[in-house]
N, C-alpha and C positions, 0 to 999 in steps of 0.2 A: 564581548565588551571587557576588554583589559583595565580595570581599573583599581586591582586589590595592592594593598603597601605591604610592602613585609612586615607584615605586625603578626604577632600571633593569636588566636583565637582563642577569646575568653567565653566562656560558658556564660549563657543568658541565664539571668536568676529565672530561677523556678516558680511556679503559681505559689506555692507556700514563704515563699520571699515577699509576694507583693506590697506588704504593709512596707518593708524597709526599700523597696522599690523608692515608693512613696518620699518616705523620711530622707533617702540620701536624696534625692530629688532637691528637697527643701532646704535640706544642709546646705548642698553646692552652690542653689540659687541666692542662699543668704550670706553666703560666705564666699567665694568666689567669683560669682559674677556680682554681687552688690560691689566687689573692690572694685570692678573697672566701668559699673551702668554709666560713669560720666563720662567716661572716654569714650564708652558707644554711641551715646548722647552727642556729645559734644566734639569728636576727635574721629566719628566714623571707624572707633575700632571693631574689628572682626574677632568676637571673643572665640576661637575656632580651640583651643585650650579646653577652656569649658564645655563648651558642647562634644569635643570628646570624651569628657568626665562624665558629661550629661550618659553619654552613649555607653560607658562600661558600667554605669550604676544600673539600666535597662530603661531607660526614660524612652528610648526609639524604640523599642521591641515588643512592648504590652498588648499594642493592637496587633500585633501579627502575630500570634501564639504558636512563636516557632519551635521554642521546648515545654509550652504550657499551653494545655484546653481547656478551656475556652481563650481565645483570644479576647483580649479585656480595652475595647475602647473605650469604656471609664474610667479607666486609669489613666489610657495615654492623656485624657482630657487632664485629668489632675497634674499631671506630670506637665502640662503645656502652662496649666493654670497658676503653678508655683511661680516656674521661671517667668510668667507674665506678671506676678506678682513684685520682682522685681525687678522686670526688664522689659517691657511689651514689644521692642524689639527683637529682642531675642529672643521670645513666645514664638514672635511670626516665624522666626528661623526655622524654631521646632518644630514649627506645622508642617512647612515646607520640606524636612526632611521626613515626618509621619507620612503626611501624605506623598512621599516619591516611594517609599517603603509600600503604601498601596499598592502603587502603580504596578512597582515588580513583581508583588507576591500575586497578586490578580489575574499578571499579564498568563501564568503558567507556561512562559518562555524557561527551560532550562539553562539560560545564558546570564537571564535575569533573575533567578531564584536560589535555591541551593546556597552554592557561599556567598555570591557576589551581594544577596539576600541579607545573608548571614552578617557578613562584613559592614552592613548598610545600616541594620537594627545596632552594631553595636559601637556606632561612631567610629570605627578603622580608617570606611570610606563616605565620605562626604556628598550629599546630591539635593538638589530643589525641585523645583517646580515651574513652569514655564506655559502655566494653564489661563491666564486672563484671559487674554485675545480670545484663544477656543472657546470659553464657555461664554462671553460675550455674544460669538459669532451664533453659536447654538440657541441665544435667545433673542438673535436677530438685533443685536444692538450693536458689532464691528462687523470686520470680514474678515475672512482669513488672512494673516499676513504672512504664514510661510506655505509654499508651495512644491509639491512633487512632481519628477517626472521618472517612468516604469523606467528602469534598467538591467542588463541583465541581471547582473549582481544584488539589485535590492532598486532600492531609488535615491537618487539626486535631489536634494533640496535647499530652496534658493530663498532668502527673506530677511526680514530684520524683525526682534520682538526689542521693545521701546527697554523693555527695564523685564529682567531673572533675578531672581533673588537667592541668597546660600549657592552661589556658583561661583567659582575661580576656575583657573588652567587644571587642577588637578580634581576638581568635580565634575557631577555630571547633573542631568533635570531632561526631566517630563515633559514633554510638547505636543499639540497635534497641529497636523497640517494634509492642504487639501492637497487631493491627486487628480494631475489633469490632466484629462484622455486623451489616451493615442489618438483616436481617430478624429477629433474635431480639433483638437487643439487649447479647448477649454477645459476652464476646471470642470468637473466633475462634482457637481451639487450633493450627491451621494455616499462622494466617499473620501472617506481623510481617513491618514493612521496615526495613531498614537505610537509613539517611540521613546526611548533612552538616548540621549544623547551625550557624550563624553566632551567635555569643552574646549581640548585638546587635538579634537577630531582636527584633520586638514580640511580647510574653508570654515572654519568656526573663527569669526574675529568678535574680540570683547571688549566693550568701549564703555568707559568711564560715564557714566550717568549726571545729569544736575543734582543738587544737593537736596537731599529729601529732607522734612522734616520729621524730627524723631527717629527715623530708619536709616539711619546712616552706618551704623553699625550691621547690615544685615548681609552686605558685601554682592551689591544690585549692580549690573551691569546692564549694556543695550547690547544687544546680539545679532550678528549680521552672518549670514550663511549665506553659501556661493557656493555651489552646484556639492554640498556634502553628501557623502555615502552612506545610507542607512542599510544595512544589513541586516538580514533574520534575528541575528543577534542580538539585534538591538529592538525589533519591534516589542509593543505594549498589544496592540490590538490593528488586526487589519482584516474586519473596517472598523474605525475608531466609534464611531455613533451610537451603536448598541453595548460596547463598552462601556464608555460615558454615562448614558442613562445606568447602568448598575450601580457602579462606584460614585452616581454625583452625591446622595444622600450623602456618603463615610465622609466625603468631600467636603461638605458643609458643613456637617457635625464638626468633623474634627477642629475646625477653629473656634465654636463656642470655647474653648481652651485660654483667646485669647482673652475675647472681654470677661469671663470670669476671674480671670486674674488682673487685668486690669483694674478692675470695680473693685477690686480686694483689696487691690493698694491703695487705693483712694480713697478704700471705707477705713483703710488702716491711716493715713494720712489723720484724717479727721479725728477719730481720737487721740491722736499724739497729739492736740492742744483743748482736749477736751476740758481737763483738769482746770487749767489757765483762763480759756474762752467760752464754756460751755454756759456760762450766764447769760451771754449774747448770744455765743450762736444759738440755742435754744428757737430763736427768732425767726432761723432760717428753714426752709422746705429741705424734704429730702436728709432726712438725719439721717446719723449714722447707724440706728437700732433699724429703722425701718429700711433703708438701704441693705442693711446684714441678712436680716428675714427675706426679701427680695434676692436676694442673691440666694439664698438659702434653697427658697423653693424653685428659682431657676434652675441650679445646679443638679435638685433634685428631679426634675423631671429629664432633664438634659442625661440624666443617668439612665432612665427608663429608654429613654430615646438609644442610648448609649448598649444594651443587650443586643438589638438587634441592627447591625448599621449597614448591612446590604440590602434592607427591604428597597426595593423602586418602587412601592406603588402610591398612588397620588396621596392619599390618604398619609400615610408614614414622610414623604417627602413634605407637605403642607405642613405638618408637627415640625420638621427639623429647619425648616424656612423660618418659621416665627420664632424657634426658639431660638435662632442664628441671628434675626433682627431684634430678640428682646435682649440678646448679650451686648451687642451692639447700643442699646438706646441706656439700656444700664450700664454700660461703662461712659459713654457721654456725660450721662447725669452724674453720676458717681464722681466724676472728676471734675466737674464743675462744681457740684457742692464741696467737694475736699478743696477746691482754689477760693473760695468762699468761706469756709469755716478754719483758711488757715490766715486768712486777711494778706496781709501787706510781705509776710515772710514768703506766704506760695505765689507771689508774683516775680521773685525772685529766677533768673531767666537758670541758675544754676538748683534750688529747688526742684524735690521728685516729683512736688502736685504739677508744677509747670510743666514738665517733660510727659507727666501721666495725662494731661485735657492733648497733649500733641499726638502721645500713643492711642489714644479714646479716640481722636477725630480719624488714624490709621485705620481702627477696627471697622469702625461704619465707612469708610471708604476701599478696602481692599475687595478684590471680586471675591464674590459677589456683594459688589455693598448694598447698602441700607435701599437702596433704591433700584437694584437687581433685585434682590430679597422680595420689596412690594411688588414688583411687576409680576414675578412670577406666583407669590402667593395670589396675586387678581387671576391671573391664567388659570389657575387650577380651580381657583373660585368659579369660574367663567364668567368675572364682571367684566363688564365693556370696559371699553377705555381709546381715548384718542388717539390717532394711527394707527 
C-alpha cells in the first residue's frame, strides 16, 4: 500500500508527554478549529489543516503505544472528546482515523504497520472507516454490500457503500466484504475479509453524497467498486469474523469520545447564560451541576473500561454497549437542555447549541446507534424480542 507523502517523520510524544498531549489537543481545538466549526457546519469544509495539527500534537497515536507502553485509550478518548467539544463533527473524523489506526496495527500485516502505521498516528497520511454496512450485516440488520471474488493475485471486488467518511483521492479506509465461492457461485456465509483500501486504487469511483446534517464537514462520500484489486498488502484479516469479534469492543469504546465531548459543549453552552438566565432557568430539568457530575462519573468509568479495550468477552463487551448508549443519551439531553436554557438566542440556525442538538442526534445515530446498542445489549442479556 503506497500511500506515504514526503513529509518527514516526526517523533510521537512520549508517555511522559501525555499531559501536554492532552493540553495541545485542547489548545488546537479551541483555537484553530473553533476559527472554522461554522464553515464545517455550514460550508461543508474539510478541516484537513487541523487534523494534521491534530496528528503532530499525538492526538491519533495514544491508543496505539507505538513509542510508549502502555498504549492509552483514555487518552485517545480525551483527545476525541476536546475536539468534540468543539466540533462533534470533527470528533467523528477523529474516531474514524483512531479507529483505522486499529485496523492496521491489529491487522500484523507488515504493509500495514511499521511506517505506513507510523505515518497514520501522526496525520502525514489520512484514512477512515468504511465499517457500517459490516457491522450491521454481523447483527443481522443489512447484508453485505461489497463482494469478492478469489484471484490469483488477491481478490476482485465489486459494490457500492452509501456514504465513507475522512476519505478523498489521497486517503484510504477500512472495509469488509463477503467472498463468494468458487464452487457454487454464491457468497459464502463464512467468510469476508477485512482490507485497507487506497481511494485512488483503479475501479474506486467516489460520488458526492446528500447533504448531511451537521457532518458536512467530515468529507463523506458514496463508494462504488468495480472488479478492485486487493492484495496481501492490503488485507486486515482473512477471514474477517473472528477479527471483528476482537476489535469490536476498542471499536465502540472508541467513540464514547464523541458524546463525551459533545455533552461538554452543551453543558458549557448552559452556563454561558447562567449569570443572565439562571433565575429562570433554575426551573428547567437537567441542570448544568447535575449534567457535569453525570458526565463526570460517565467519563469515569468509560476510563476504567478504557485500561483494558481488547477484552471480547460478553461480560466486558455489555459494560462497553451501555456506556456507548449512555454517552449517546447524555449528549441528547445535554443539548437539548443547553437549547433550553439558552432560549431564543440557541435557536438561532448560526448558534453552537443549534449545531450541538444536530451533532447529539449524529452520535445516537451513527453505527452502532442507540438502537444497534439496545439490540445487542438484549442479545447478551438473552431477552426475547420480536423477530
Amino acid at each position: 500500500m503506497n500511500m506515504t507523502l514526503d513529509i518527514p517523520i516526526q517523533e510521537i510524544p512520549s508517555e511522559n508527554d501525555q499531559p501536554d498531549i492532552l493540553d495541545q489537543v485542547r489548545k488546537i481545538s479551541q483555537t484553530d478549529l473553533a476559527a472554522v466549526v461554522d464553515a464545517c457546519d455550514q460550508e461543508g469544509f474539510y478541516p484537513e489543516a487541523v487534523l494534521r495539527k491534530l496528528g503532530r500534537a499525538g492526538a491519533f497515536g495514544a491508543h496505539l503505544g507505538l513509542t510508549q507502553e502502555p498504549s492509552d485509550f483514555g487518552l485517545a478518548i480525551k483527545c476525541m472528546a476536546e475536539v468534540s467539544r468543539v466540533c462533534g463533527a470533527t470528533g467523528f473524523v477523529v474516531w474514524c482515523h483512531d479507529v483505522c489506526g486499529v485496523y492496521m496495527q491489529a491487522s500484523k500485516n507488515p504493509a500495514l504497520t511499521g511506517k505506513a502505521l507510523l505515518d497514520h498516528a501522526q496525520g502525514i497520511t489520512l484514512g477512515g472507516t468504511g465499517m457500517s454496512n459490516p457491522m450491521k450485516t454481523y447483527s443481522d440488520i443489512e447484508t453485505m454490500m461489497l463482494k469478492a471474488k478469489k484471484v490469483e493475485s488477491g481478490y476482485l471486488v465489486s459494490g457500492a457503500l452509501p456514504w465513507v467518511s475522512h476519505i478523498g483521492l489521497d486517503h484510504y479506509f477500512g472495509t469488509v466484504c463477503a467472498v463468494i465461492d468458487e464452487q457454487t457461485g454464491e457468497v459464502n456465509p463464512d467468510h469476508q475479509i477485512m482490507f485497507i483500501l487506497p481511494c485512488n486504487r483503479q475501479g474506486v469511483t467516489l460520488k458526492d453524497c446528500p447533504s448531511f446534517s451537521a457532518m458536512e464537514g467530515t468529507s463523506t462520500y458514496g463508494l462504488l467498486l468495480k472488479d478492485v484489486l486487493i492484495t496481501a498488502e492490503d488485507i486486515v484479516a482473512d477471514p474477517a469474523k473472528p477479527f471483528i469479534k476482537n476489535i469490536k469492543a476498542s471499536f465502540i469504546l472508541l467513540q464514547t469520545g464523541m458524546g463525551l465531548g459533545v455533552a461538554q459543549g452543551a453543558i458549557d453552552s448552559m452556563w454561558q447564560v447562567e449569570d443572565q438566565l439562571g433565575k429562570v432557568n433554575q426551573f428547567l430539568e437537567d441542570r448544568p451541576i447535575a449534567l457535569q457530575q453525570e458526565l463526570d462519573d460517565l467519563e469515569a468509568r468509560i476510563m476504567v473500561l478504557a485500561k483494558t479495550p481488547y477484552e471480547s468477552n460478553d461480560d466486558y463487551l455489555l459494560k462497553v454497549l451501555d456506556a456507548r448508549a449512555h454517552a449517546s443519551e447524555l449528549a441528547l439531553r445535554a443539548a437539548q437542555s443547553a437549547l433550553l436554557h439558552q432560549g431564543a438566542r440557541g435557536y438561532l440556525l448560526s448558534s453552537a447549541v443549534q449545531r450541538r442538538v444536530r451533532e447529539s442526534h449524529f452520535v445516537a445515530i451513527v453505527t452502532p446507534a442507540l438502537k444497534h446498542l439496545r439490540l445487542e445489549m438484549a442479545r447478551l442479556k438473552g431477552q426475547s424480542f420480536l423477530n
